[in-house]
N, C-alpha and C positions, 0 to 999 in steps of 0.2 A: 169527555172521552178522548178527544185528541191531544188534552195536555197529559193527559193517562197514560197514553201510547207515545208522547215526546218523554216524560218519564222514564217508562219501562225504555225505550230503544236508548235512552240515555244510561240507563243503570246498566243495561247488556253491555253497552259498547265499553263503558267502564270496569265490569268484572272481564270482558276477553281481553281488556288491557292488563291488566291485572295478573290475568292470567298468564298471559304470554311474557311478562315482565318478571316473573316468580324466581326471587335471587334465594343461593343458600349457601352459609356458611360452614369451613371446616377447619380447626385447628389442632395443630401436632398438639402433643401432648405436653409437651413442655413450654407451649404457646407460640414458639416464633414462626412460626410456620404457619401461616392463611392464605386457606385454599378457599376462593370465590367461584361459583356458578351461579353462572345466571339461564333458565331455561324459558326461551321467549320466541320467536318464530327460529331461532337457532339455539341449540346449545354453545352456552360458552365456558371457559374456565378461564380465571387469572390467579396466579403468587405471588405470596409475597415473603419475604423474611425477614422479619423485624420493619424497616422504613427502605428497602430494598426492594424494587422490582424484581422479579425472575421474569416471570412470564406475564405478559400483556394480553389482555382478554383472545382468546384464540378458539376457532370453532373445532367443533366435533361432529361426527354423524358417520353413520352407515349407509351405503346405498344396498338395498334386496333386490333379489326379480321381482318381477313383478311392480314394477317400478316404485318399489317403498322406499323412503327413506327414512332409516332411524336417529329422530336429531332435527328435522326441520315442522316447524309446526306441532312438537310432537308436547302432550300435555300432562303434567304430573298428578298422576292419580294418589299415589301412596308416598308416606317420607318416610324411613326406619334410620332411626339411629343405635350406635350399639359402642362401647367399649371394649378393643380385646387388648390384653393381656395375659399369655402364656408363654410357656418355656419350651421349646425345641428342641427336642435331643436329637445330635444330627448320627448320622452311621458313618460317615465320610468326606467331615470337611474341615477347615482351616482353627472350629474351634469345636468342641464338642456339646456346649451348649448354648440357644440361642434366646434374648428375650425378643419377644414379637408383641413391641408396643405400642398400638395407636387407637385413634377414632378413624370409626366407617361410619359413614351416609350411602345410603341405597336410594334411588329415585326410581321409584317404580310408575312406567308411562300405559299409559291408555291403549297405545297402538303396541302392545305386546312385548317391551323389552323392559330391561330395567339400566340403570350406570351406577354403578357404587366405586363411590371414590374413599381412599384411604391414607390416612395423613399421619408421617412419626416424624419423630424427632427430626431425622437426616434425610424426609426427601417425603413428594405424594404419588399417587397412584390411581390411575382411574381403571376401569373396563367395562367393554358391553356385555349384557347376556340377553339372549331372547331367551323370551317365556314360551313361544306359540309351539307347541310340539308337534310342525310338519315341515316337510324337507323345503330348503331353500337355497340360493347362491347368493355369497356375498360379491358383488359390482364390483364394488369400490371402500376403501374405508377413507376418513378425512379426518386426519390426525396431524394438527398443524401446533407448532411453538413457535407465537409471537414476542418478539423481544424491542425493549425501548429504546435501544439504540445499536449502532453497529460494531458489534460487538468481536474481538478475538474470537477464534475457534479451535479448534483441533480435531480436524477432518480426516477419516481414513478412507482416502477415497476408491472406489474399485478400480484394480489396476489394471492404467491401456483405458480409460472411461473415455478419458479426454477425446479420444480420436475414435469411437462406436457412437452407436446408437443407443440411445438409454433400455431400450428392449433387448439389446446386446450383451446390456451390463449386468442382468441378473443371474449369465453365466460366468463365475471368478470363484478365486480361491478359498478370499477371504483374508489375504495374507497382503500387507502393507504398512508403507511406515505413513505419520503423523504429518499432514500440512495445516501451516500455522497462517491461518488469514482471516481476514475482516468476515464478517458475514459477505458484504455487498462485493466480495472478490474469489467469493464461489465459484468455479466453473458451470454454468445454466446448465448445463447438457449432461454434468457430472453426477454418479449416484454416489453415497456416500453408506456403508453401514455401521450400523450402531454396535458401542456405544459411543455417544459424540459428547467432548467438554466445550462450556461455553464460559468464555470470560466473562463476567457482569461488574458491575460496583462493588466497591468497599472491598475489594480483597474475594468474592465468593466466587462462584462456581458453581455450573450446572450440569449435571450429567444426564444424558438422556438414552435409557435403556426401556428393557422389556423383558417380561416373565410371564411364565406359561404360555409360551407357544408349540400350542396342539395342536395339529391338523390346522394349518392356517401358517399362511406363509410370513417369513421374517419380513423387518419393517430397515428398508431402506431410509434414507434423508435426502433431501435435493431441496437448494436453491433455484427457481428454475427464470427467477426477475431479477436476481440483482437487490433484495429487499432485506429486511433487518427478518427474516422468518427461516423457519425450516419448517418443510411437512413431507407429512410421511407418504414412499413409495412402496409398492409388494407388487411381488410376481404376476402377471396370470396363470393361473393354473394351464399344465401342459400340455397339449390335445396330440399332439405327435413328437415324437420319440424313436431314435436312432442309438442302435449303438456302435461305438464310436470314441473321439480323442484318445488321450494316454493306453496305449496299448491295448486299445479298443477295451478299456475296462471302465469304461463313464457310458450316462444318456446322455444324448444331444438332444434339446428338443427346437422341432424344425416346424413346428406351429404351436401357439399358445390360444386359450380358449377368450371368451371378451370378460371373465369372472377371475376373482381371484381366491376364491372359495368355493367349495359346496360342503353342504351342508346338510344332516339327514332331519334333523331338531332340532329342541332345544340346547342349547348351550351356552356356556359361557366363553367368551374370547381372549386374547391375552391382553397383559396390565400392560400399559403404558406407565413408563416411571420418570420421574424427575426429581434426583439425588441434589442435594444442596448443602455444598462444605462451605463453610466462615474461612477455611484455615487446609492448606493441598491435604495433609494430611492424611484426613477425614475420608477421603477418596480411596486412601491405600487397603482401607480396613470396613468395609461395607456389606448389609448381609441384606438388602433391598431384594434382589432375585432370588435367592434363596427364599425368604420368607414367604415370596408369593406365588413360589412354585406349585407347583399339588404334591401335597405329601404323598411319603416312601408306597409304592405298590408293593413292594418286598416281605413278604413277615419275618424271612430269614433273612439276614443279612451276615452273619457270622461267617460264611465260605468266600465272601470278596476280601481279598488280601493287597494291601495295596503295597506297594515299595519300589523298591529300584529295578532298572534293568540294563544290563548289557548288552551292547548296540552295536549291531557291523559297516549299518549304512552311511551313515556320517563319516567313519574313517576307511571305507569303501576295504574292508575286511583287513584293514593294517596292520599284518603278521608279520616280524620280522626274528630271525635270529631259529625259523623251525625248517626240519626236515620234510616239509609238503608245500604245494601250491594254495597259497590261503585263496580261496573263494567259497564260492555258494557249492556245498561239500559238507559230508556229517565231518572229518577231522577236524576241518575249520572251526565248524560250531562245538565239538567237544574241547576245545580248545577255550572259547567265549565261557562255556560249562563250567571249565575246570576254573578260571578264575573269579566268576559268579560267588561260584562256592565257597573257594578260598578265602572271599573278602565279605560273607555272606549278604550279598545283592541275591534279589528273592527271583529276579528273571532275565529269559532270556530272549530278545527279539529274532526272529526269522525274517527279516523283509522282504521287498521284493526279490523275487528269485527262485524261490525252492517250488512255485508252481509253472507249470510250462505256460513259455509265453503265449502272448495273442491267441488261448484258447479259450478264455473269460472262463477258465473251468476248474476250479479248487482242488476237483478229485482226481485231476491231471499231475502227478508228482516230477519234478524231475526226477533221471536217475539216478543223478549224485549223490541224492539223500534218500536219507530210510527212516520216516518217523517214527513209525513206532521202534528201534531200536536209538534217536537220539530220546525219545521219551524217555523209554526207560535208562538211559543211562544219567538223562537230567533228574531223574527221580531219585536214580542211585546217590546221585552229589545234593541233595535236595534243594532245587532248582527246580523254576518251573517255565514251560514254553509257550512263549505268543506267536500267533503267524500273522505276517502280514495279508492282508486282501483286498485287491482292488473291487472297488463298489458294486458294478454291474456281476463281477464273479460271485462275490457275496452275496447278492438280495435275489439273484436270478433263483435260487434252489435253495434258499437261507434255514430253513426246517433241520432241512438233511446235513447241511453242511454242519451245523450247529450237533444235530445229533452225534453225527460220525467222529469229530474231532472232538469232542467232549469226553466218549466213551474211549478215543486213544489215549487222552490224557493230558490234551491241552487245557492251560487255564484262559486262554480270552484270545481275541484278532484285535489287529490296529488295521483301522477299517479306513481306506484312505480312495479320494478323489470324487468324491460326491458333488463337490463345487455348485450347489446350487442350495436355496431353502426355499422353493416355493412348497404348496402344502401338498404336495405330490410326495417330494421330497422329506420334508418333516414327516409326512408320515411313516417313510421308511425308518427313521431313526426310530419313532417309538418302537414301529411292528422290530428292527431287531433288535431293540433294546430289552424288550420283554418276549422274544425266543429265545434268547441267549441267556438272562433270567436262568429259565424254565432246565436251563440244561448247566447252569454254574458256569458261565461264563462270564470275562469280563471284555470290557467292551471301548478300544481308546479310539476314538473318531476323529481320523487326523483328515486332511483335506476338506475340510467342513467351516460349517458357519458356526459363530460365539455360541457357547452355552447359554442357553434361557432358563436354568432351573430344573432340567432334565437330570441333574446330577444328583437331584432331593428325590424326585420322582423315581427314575431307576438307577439307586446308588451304585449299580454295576459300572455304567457308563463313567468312569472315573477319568476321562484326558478328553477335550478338544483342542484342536488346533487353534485354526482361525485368530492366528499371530504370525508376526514376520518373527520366524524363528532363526535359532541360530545356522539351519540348514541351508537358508539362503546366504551365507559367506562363503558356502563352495564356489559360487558362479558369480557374487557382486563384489566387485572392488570396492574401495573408499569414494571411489570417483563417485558414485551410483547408490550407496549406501551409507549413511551413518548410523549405526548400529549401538555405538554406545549413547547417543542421544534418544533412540526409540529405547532403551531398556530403563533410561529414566520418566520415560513417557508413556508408557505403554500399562504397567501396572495400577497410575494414576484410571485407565480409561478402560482398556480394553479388562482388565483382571476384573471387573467389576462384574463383568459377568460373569466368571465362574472359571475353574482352570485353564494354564494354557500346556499345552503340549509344544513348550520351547526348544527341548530339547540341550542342554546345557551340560558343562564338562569337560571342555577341551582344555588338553593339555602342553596344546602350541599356542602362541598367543600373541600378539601383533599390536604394536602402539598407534599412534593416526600417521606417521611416517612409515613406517616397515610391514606396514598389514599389507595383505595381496591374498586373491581369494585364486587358493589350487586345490581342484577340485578332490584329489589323491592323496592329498596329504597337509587338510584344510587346517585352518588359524580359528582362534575368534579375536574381536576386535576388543583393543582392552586387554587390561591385564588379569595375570593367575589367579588373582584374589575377588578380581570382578567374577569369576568363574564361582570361585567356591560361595560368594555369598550369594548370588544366585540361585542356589538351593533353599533360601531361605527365603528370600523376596518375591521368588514366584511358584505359583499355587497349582499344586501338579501333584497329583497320589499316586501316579503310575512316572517317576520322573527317570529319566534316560541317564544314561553315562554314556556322551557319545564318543568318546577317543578311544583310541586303543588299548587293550588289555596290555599289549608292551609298555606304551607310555605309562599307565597307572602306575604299573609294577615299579619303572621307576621313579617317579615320584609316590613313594610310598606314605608321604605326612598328607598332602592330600587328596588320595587316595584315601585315608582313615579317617579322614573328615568328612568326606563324601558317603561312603560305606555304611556310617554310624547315623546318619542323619534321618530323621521318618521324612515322610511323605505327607501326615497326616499330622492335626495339633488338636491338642486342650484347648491350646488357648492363642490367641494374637494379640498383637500390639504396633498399633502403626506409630512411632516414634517421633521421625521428623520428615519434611520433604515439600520438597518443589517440584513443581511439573517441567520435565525437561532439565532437572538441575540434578536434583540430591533425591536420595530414597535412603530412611534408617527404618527398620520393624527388628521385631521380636515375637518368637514363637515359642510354645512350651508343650513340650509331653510328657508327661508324668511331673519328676523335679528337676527335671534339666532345661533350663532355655539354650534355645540359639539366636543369635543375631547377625545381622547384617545389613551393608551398608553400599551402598553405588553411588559414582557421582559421573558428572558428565566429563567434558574434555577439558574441564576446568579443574586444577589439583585445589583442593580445600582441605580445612582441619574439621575433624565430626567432632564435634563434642556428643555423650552419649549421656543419658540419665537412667539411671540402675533403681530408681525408689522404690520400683516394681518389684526386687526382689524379696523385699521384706527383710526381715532381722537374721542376722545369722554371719558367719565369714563363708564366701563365695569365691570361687575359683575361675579363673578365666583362661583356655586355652587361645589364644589370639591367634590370627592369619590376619597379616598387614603387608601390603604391597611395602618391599625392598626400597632403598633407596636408590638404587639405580633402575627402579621399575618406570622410570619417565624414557632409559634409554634400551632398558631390555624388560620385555613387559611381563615376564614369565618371573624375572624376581621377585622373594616375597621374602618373610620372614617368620616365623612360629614362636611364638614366648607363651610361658606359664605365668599369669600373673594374678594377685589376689582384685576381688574389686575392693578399690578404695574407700575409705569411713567412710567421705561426706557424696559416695556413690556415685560420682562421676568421672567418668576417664575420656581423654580427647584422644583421639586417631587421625595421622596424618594419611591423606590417600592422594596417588599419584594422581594423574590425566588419565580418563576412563580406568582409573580404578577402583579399589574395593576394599573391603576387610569383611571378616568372616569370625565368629566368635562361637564355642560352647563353653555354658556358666554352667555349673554347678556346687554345691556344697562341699565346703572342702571337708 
C-alpha cells in the first residue's frame, strides 16, 4: 500500500510537471518564422527567424479584480489549430486587395480565458480573450519583449518625458521625432509609444505594434532597468476630469483609477504584433494592423470620398495680390473654394476659428462667417467642407453636432487635440466614429494617438495624426529639428500603423543651411521634389495641400502633379530603402503608377527597377530636384521621358531631396 501511494504521488507529481511544462509550436506559413510558447506556472513566448533570435522567452499575463491573474499557474484545457487564408477587399486603403495568410493556435485555459497566437509570413501576433460572461477590471496587463542582446532601437519617446513623471506622460500628443540608442541607454523614467523598431542580427528588424484596440487603452514601451527588454505600459483609466489646456477644448484628468480597464464581459483584447523584415524595405509596405483589425461595421461605404484638401492653417491664410483682408472670413474661404475647384481638389478645411473661442461650443459661429451660404456656394463650385473641432467641443454634445452639420452639408471634422488613448479615451474615437457614420460623415483625427486598425473598422475615419508633421516647422528650427531625417524614418515605423495626417505641400522650401521656421510664412526642410514625392510615400486619403493658393498658382507644373494624384491605391510597392537613409515605393490606381523617392541629407543616385510594369512602352513624366537644388532648394526640373527597354532609369537627388514620377502608357 505505501509503495501504492509512493507511486500514485510519484505519477501526480510528474503529470503537474508536465503540465505546467506544456510547450507549443507555431510556424508562418512559409516556415521561417517559429513562434514558441511555453505554458507552465507562467506563460511564455519566444521567435525566431530562420537561426535568428527576435524575441527571448518573455512573459505574458493579465491581472483581473478580484485578484486573478490570467497567465500564471493557469492550465491548458483545450488546443485548436486552424489555417486561414482569405482575400480582403479593403474600402479605403494603400491597396485594394489584401491576402490574409497564416496559421492560428488558440489555447483555451481552465480559469476562463483563451490566447490565440498568429503567425504569417512578415510578423506574429498574440491576444487574450476571456470566456467568463461577467463584468470585470483589467489591473494590469504584462506584455514584455525580451531580446539577446543590447540591441539599437528607434524610440519615439513622449515629448518633455525626460523631466515628468511617467503618470504625467500618458498626457502628450503623440507627435515626435526618432532617438536612436542601445536598449540599455533608454531613459528609465521614459514612456515611449508604439510603434517601436528594433535592430537584431543579420540585417533584420523588429517592429513592435498593435491592432484592435477597443475600449482598452494604448500600449506604451518603457525601459525602466537599464536591460536588453521592453514591456509594455497603459493608462489608468480616468477617475477625474477637468476641462481645460488648448482653449480649454481638452480633458485634463486630475485623478486616475488603480485599473486600466473595465470591463462589462466577455471579450477579446487587442493583438500584440511583432513585424519581422530580412531587408528595411519590407517595413515600408506592411498590412499587419490592418489584417487584425475587426472588419468594416459600415455596409455602405460608397458616400466616403477620399481626396485632397485645401488648407489656410499651415500658411496662416496666405493671400496676397486681393482686394480683402485674408482671415477667418467667408471671402477668404470662397477664395480657398475658387481654387479647390479650379484645380479639382475635392476639399475644403475650415480650421480653427470660424467657431468662437473658449466657448468649447460648435454651435457658437463667428460672425465673420455664414455657413450655410460658404456651403452652398462650395456646392456651387463642387467642393466640399470640413470644419475643424476641438475635442471636448465635439464629444461634449457629438449626436447634435453631427446631426446639425451633416443636414447643412458638411462632409466630415478634423477632430483635433484629444492627446491621450487611455480606454476612456479610445472609446471616444469609436462612439464618434460610428455617430458620424450614421449621418455620412468623415472623420480626420488629428491630435491623437497612431491608428490601431480603426481605419478597416470605421473606414470613415480616413487621417490620424500622431506624427511629427510638417506643421511643426512653423515653430522648430534646424537647431531643434531635423525633419528630413524623420521623413526617412518615420514611414519605416510609425506608417505601419495606418495613415499619417502629415500634412505636406509646401511651396517654400529651405536646404539644412537656409531653412528657418517663420511661423507666417513657413518653409519645409528639404527640397521641392521632396515635397511632391511625398504625396506618394506617405499614406493619407484625406492628404492636405498646405501652402497657399497663390503660391500654387504660381507654380503651376506642381501644382498639376499634386492635383492629379489619388489619395487611395490598387496597389503598393515598396521598392528600395533604409531607415533613416533612403525611401523608393510605387503606387497604382487604375493603369497609372506613381513613384517616389526621399533621401536623407546625404545627396545619392536612386537607381529605380520598372519590371513591375510589365510589357508595353511607358511614359514617365519626371520631377527631379534641379541642379542647383543643393544651393536653392525649391529648384527642380520636369522631363517627359519613355522608361527605358532594359527598365531601369537612375535619378540624381540633391541633400534632403527627392524625385517624384507619374508612369503611364504611352
Amino acid at each position: 500500500m505505501r509503495r501504492f501511494c509512493l507511486t500514485l504521488t510519484f505519477l501526480s507529481a510528474f503529470l503537474s510537471f508536465s503540465i505546467a511544462q506544456k510547450q507549443y509550436q507555431l510556424k508562418s506559413p512559409n516556415g521561417k518564422l517559429k513562434l514558441s510558447i511555453e505554458a507552465g506556472d507562467k506563460i511564455c513566448y519566444s521567435l525566431k527567424h530562420e537561426n535568428t533570435a527576435i524575441i527571448v522567452s518573455s512573459p505574458i499575463s493579465m491581472s483581473l479584480s478580484n485578484n486573478k491573474i490570467l497567465g500564471v499557474k493557469s492550465k491548458v484545457k483545450n488546443v485548436r489549430r486552424r489555417v486561414v487564408d482569405e482575400n480582403i477587399t479593403t474600402a479605403i486603403y494603400k491597396r485594394s486587395e489584401i491576402r490574409n495568410r497564416c496559421n492560428e493556435l488558440s489555447l483555451t485555459f481552465r480559469d476562463g480565458f483563451q490566447l490565440e497566437f498568429r503567425a504569417y509570413d512578415e510578423g506574429v501576433a498574440y491576444r487574450f480573450v476571456v470566456t467568463e460572461n461577467k463584468p470585470f477590471n483589467v489591473i494590469a496587463e504584462e506584455a514584455t519583449f525580451n531580446f539577446d542582446d543590447d540591441y539599437m532601437t528607434y524610440i519615439p519617446y513622449v515629448r518633455g518625458g525626460k523631466n515628468k513623471k511617467v503618470e504625467d506622460q500618458f498626457f502628450n500628443s503623440f507627435e515626435n521625432v526618432y532617438t536612436h540608442v542601445n536598449l540599455s541607454e533608454m531613459g528609465t523614467n521614459q514612456l515611449a509609444f508604439t510603434p517601436v523598431v528594433v535592430e537584431l542580427k543579420d540585417g533584420k528588424k523588429l517592429c513592435i505594434a498593435e491592432s484592435d484596440v477597443e475600449s482598452y487603452p494604448g500600449m506604451f514601451v518603457r525601459n525602466a532597468n537599464q536591460s536588453n527588454s521592453l514591456k509594455g505600459v497603459f493608462a489608468p483609466y480616468p477617475k477625474e476630469t477637468i476641462q481645460g489646456g488648448h482653449n480649454k477644448l481638452q480633458k485634463l484628468v486630475t485623478a486616475r483609477e488603480d485599473y486600466i480597464a473595465k470591463c462589462s464581459g466577455r471579450r477579446s483584447f487587442p493583438w500584440r504584433i511583432a513585424i519581422v523584415s530580412s531587408d528595411d524595405k519590407e517595413l515600408l509596405d506592411n498590412d499587419m494592423v490592418y489584417k487584425l483589425a475587426a472588419p468594416s461595421r459600415l455596409e455602405d461605404t460608397s458616400w466616403i470620398k477620399p481626396g485632397k484638401v485645401a488648407w489656410e492653417w499651415w500658411n496662416s491664410c496666405g493671400l496676397s495680390g486681393v482686394d480683402f483682408k485674408a482671415g477667418v472670413n467667408n471671402v477668404t474661404y470662397k477664395a480657398y473654394i475658387d481654387f479647390a475647384s479650379k484645380h479639382g481638389i475635392e476639399y475644403v478645411i475650415l480650421d480653427e476659428g470660424w467657431a468662437v473661442n473658449l466657448k468649447a461650443d460648435l454651435f457658437q459661429v463667428v460672425p465673420e462667417i455664414d455657413l450655410k451660404e460658404l456651403v452652398a456656394y462650395a456646392d456651387s463650385k463642387h467642393v466640399g467642407l470640413i470644419l475643424w473641432a476641438g475635442y471636448y467641443a465635439f464629444e461634449r454634445d457629438l449626436e447634435s453636432i453631427c446631426k446639425h452639420y451633416s443636414e447643412l452639408g458638411i462632409k466630415g471634422f478634423k477632430v483635433d487635440f484629444m492627446d491621450r488613448d487611455d480606454q476612456a479615451m479610445v472609446d471616444f474615437h469609436y462612439r464618434g466614429a460610428e455617430i458620424a457614420a450614421k449621418y455620412h460623415l468623415m472623420l480626420d483625427y488629428h491630435g491623437t494617438y497612431k491608428p490601431t486598425g480603426m481605419n478597416r473598422t470605421y473606414p470613415n475615419v480616413i487621417n490620424f495624426e500622431g506624427v511629427h508633421g510638417l506643421e511643426q516647422l512653423k515653430f522648430s528650427g534646424s537647431e531643434k529639428v531635423d525633419q528630413v531625417t524623420y521623413d526617412v524614418t518615420m514611414p519605416f515605423i510609425r506608417m505601419i500603423a495606418g495613415p499619417v495626417d502629415y500634412t505636406q505641400g509646401a511651396m517654400k522650401n529651405g536646404n539644412k543651411r537656409n531653412f528657418r521656421a517663420v511661423n507666417e510664412e513657413p518653409m519645409s526642410m528639404g527640397t521641392r521634389c521632396r515635397q511632391l514625392a511625398e504625396y506618394v510615400i506617405f499614406e493619407a486619403p484625406l492628404s492636405m495641400l498646405c501652402d497657399s493658393p497663390v503660391l500654387y498658382e504660381r507654380e503651376s507644373e506642381c501644382t498639376s502633379y499634386i492635383s492629379d494624384i489619388p489619395t487611395v491605391w490598387d496597389e503598393t510597392k515598396a521598392l528600395n530603402g533604409k531607415i533613416g537613409e533612403y525611401i523608393s515605393m510605387a503606387r497604382r490606381k487604375g493603369d497609372v503608377w506613381y513613384v517616389g523617392a526621399l533621401t536623407n541629407w546625404k545627396k545619392r543616385t536612386m537607381e529605380f527597377d520598372f519590371s513591375f510594369l510589365g510589357e508595353g512602352e511607358w511614359t514617365i513624366e519626371l520631377y527631379k530636384d534641379g541642379i542647383n537644388a543643393d544651393k536653392i532648394a525649391s529648384d527642380y526640373r520636369k522631363s517627359v521621358i519613355f522608361v527605358p527597354q532594359n527598365r531601369k532609369l537612375t535619378v540624381n537627388l540633391a541633400e534632403g531631396g527627392g524625385c517624384a514620377m507619374k508612369i503611364y502608357k504611352k
